[in-house]
C-alpha positions as CSV (number, residue, x, y, z in Angstrom):
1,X,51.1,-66.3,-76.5
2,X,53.7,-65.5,-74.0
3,X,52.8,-62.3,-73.0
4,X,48.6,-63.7,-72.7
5,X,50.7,-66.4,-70.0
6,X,52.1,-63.4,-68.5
7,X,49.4,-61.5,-68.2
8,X,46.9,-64.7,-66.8
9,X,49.5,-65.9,-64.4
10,X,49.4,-62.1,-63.0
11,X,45.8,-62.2,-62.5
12,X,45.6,-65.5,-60.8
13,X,48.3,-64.2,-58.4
14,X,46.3,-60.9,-58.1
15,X,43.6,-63.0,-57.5
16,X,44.3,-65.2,-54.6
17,X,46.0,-62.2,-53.1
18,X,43.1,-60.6,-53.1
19,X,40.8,-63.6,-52.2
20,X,43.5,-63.6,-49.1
21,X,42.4,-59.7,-47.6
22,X,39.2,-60.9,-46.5
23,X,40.6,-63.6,-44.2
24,X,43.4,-61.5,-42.6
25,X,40.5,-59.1,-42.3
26,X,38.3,-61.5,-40.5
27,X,40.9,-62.6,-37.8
28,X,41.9,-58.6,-37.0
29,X,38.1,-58.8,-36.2
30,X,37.8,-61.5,-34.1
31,X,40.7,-60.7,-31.9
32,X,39.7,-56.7,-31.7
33,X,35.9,-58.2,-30.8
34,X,37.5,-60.1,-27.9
35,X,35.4,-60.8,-25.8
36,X,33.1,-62.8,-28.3
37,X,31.5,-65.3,-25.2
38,X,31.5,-65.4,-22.0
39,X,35.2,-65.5,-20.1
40,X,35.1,-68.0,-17.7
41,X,37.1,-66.9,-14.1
42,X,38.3,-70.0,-12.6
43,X,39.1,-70.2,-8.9
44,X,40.8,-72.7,-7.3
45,X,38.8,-72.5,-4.0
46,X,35.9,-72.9,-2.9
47,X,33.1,-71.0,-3.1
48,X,32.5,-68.6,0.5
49,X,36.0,-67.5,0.7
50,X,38.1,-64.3,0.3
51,X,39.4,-65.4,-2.9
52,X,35.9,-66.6,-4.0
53,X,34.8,-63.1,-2.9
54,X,37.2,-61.0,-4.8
55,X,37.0,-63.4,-8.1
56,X,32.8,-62.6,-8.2
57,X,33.6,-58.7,-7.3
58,X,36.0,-57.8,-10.1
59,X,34.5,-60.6,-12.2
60,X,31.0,-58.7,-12.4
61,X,33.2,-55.3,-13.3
62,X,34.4,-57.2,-16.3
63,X,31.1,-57.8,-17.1
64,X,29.8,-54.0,-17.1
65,X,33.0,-53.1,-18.8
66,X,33.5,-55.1,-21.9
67,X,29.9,-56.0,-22.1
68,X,30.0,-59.9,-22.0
69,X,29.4,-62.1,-19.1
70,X,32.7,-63.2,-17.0
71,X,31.5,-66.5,-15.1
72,X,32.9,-67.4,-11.7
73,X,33.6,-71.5,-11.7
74,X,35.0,-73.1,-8.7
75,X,37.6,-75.5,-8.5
76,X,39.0,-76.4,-5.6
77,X,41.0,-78.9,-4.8
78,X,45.1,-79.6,-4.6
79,X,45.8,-76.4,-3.0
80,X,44.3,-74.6,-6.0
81,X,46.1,-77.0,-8.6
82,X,43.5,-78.2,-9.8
83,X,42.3,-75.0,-11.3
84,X,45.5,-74.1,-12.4
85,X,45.3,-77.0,-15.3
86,X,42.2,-76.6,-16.1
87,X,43.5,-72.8,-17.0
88,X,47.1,-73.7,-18.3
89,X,44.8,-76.8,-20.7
90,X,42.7,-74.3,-22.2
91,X,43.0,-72.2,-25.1
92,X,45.0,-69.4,-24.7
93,X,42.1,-67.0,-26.2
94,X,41.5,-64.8,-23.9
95,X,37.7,-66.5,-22.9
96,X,39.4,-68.3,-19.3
97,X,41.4,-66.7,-16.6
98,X,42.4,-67.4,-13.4
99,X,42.2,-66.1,-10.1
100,X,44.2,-67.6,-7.2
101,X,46.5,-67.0,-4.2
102,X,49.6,-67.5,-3.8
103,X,49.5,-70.3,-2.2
104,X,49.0,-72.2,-5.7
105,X,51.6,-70.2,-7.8
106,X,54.6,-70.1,-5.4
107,X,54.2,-72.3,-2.0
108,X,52.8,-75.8,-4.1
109,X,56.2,-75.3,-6.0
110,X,57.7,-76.7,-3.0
111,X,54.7,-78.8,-1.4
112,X,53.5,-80.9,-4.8
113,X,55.7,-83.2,-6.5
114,X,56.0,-83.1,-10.0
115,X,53.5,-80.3,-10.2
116,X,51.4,-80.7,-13.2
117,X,51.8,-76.6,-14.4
118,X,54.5,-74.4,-14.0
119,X,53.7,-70.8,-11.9
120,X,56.4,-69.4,-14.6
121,X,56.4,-70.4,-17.8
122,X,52.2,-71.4,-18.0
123,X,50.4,-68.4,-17.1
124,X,50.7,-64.7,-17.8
125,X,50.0,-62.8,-14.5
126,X,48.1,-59.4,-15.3
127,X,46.7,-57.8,-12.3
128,X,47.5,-58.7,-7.8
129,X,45.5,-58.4,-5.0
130,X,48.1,-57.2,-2.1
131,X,47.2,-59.6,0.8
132,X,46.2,-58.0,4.4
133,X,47.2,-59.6,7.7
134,X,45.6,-62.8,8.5
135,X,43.6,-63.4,11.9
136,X,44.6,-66.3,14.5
137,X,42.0,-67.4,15.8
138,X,41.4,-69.8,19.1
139,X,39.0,-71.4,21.0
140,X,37.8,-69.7,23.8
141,X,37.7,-72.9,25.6
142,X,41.7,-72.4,25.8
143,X,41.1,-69.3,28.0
144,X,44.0,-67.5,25.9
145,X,44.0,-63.8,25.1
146,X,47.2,-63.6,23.7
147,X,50.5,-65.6,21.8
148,X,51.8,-66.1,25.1
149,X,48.6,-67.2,26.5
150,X,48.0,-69.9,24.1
151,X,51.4,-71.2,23.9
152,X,51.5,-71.8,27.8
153,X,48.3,-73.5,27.1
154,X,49.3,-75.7,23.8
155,X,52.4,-76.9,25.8
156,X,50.1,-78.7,28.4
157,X,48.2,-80.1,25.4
158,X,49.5,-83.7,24.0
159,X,48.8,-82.2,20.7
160,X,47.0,-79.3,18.7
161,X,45.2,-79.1,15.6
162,X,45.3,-76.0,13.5
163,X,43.1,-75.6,10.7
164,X,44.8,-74.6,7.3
165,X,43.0,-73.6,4.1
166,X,45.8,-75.6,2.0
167,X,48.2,-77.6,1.7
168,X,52.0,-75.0,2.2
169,X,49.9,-72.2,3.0
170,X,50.2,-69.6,5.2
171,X,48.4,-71.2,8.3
172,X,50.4,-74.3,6.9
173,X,53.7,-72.8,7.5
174,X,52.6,-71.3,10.8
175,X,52.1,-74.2,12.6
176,X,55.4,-75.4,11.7
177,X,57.3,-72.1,12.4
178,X,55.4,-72.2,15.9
179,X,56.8,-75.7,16.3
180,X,60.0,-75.5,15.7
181,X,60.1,-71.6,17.7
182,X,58.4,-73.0,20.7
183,X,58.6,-77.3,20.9
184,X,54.8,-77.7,20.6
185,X,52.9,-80.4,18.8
186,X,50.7,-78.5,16.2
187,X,48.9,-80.4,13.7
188,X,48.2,-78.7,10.6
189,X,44.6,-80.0,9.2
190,X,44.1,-79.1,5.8
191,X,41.2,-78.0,4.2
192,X,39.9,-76.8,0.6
193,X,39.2,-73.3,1.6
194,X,38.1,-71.1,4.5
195,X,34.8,-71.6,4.5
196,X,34.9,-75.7,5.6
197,X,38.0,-75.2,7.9
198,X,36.1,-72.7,9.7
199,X,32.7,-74.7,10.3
200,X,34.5,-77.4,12.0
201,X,36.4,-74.5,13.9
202,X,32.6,-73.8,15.2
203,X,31.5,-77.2,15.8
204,X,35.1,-77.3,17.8
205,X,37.0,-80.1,16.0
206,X,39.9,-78.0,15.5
207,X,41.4,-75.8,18.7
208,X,42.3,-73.2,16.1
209,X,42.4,-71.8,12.6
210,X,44.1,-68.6,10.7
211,X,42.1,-67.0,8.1
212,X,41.0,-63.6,6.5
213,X,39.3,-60.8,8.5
214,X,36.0,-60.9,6.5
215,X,35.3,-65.0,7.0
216,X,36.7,-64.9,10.3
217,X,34.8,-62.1,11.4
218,X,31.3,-64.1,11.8
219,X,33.6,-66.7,14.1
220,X,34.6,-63.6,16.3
221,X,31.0,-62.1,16.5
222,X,29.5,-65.7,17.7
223,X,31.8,-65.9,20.6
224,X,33.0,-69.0,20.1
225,X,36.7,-68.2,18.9
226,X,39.3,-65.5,20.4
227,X,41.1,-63.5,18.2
228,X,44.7,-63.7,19.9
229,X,47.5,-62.3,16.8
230,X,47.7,-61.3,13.2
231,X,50.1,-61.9,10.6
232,X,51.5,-59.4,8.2
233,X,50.7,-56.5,9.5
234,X,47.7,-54.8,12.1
235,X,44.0,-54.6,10.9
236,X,42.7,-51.3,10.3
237,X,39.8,-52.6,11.9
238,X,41.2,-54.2,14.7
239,X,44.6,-51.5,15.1
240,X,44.7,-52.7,19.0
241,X,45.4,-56.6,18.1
242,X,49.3,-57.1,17.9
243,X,50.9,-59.2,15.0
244,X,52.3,-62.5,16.3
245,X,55.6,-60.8,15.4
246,X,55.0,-57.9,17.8
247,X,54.0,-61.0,20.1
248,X,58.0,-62.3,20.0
249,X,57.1,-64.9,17.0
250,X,60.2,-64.3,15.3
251,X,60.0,-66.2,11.4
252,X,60.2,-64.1,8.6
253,X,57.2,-65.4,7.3
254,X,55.0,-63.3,9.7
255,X,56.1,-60.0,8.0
256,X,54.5,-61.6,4.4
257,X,51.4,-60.2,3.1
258,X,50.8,-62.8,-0.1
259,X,48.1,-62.1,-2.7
260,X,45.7,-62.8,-4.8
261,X,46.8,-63.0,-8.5
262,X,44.9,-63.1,-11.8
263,X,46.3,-65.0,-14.5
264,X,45.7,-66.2,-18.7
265,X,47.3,-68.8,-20.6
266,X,50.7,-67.7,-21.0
267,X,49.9,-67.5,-25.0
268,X,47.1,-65.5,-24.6
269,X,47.6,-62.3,-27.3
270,X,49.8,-59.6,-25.4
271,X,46.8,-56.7,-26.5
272,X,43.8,-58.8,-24.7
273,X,46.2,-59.0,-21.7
274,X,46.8,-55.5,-21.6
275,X,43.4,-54.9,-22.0
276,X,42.7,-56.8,-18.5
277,X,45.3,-55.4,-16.6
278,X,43.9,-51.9,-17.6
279,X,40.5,-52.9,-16.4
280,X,41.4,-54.4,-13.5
281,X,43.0,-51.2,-12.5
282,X,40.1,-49.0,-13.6
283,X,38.1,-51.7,-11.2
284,X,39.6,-50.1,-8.3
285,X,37.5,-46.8,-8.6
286,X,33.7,-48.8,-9.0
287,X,31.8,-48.6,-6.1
288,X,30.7,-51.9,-6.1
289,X,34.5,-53.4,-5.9
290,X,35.8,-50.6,-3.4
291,X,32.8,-51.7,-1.3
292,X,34.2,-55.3,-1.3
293,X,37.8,-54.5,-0.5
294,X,37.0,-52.2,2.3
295,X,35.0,-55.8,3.6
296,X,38.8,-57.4,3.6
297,X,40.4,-54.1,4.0
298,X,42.3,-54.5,0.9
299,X,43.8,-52.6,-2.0
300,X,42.5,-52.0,-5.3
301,X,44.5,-54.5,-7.7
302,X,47.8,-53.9,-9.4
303,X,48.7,-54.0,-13.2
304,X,50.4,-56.1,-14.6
305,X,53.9,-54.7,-14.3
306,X,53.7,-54.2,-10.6
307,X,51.7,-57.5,-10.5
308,X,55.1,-59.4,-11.8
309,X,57.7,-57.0,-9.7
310,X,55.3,-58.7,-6.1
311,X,55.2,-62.2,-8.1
312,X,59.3,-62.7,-8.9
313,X,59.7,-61.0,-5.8
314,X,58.0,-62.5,-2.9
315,X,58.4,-66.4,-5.1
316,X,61.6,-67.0,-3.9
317,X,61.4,-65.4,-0.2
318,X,58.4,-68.1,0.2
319,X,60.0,-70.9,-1.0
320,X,63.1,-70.3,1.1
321,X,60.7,-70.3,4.4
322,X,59.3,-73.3,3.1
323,X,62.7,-75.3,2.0
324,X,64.0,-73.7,6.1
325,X,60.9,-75.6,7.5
326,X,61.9,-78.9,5.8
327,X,58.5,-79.2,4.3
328,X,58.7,-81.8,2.0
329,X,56.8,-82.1,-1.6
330,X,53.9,-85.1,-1.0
């Protein structure tokens, strides 16, 4: 009797084990079929944009190269914080991304209270976007040509509005740093994106705006605005415009490029995250996305190691400009 026990107690064992293989067999599956539905690419700007512009272009790579549909959504609002929940609240599968500036993982750090994500600990960062310099751009009304120019002019001005495309961004911390170098009285008015700050540029309810070469571009070619400074660095297209640095604007923040960052769930499976940083990188070499970054003269995006070297990097050089400012979380 014992040894029949024995013997039926091994093969129940035997037999759950083996009732057990199937199941392990099934999830290796899944998570090796990843992608298995569409990935949805959440930006947290508007639709228009450069970020917008750069989400659709790599986002319709994706869609050649793992063979499932990568859907650009648009979520603007909060300086791209409202994205950023909707990413960090969903599942950490591998089927929703982000793409954003850095405007929403490092400046609203400093510009948001009790931010509802953190840039850290929330999101896994697998491919950058290197920024280019951004345009100034002013009325031609002002008669400026140059920094100089338009500071002489603002200075007559009771005040100034400058159009910003977020909350702490760039244009954001501009204005201030041109404040505080040169006693004006710039207003910063905040938008959710380029596209609206630049149609009221043109319908002249701001006197001026910074942006991205590509959206500005059509403000430049209507007449209506002057181009008058970059930041970062000199356009390849426009190698005769001096930075506002070169211009005697002396902040530190003139010299920073920014980006644009993808991001998962920071429990998304380390293998599907790999997997996206490889493509993104392979990206770089498809006609259709090298046609869109020579349109912002950019370059092709990063993987995800040098993504994170820029990320920890430039996070706390920003929010030392920013806490220097005095710009206080609202």
């Amino acid at each position: 009797m014992k040894k029949t026990l024995i013997t039926r107690r091994s093969l129940l064992a035997s037999s759950a084990a083996a009732a057990s293989l199937p199941l392990i067999g099934s999830a290796a599956s899944a998570q090796a079929a990843w992608p298995s539905k569409p990935v949805r690419v959440v930006v947290g700007y508007p639709a228009g944009g450069q970020t917008d512009g750069i989400a659709r272009a790599y986002s319709e790579f994706l869609t050649r190269h793992f063979g499932q549909t990568f859907v650009v959504e648009n979520k603007g609002g909060g300086s791209g914080s409202v994205g950023a929940i909707d990413v960090k609240n969903s599942p950490p599968d591998g089927h929703t991304l982000m793409c954003t500036i850095s405007t929403t993982m490092i400046q609203n750090r400093a510009t948001i209270k009790n931010l509802a994500y953190d840039p850290e600990k929330d999101f896994a960062i697998f491919s950058v976007v290197k920024g280019s310099g951004l345009l100034m751009v002013v009325q031609t009304s002002s008669g400026a040509t140059n920094l100089q120019d338009w500071i002489a002019w603002a200075k007559k001005a009771d005040k100034v509005s400058m159009g910003t495309y977020a909350v702490g961004s760039t244009p954001h911390i501009v204005a201030f740093e041109l404040n505080k170098q040169y006693g004006l009285k710039i207003e910063p008015i905040h938008y959710r994106g380029e596209a609206p700050m630049w149609a009221d540029f043109m319908a002249g309810s701001i006197e001026t705006a910074i942006g991205s070469y590509a959206v500005t571009s059509p403000v430049l070619q209507s007449g209506r605005g002057k181009l008058i400074g970059t930041t970062g660095s000199r356009l390849k297209p426009l190698p005769e415009v001096p930075t506002l640095a070169e211009q005697g604007a002396s902040s530190k923040l003139f010299s920073v490029r920014g980006f644009t960052g993808w991001f998962a769930p920071v429990k998304t499976p380390p293998e599907i995250v790999k997997k996206l940083s490889d493509a993104m990188v392979l990206a770089g070499k498809d006609p259709k996305v090298e046609s869109t970054l020579s349109n912002y003269y950019l370059e092709p995006a990063s993987d995800m190691v040098e993504a994170q070297r820029q990320f920890s990097e430039e996070s706390p050089v920003l929010l030392d400009v920013l806490k220097g400012l005095g710009i206080q979380a609202e």
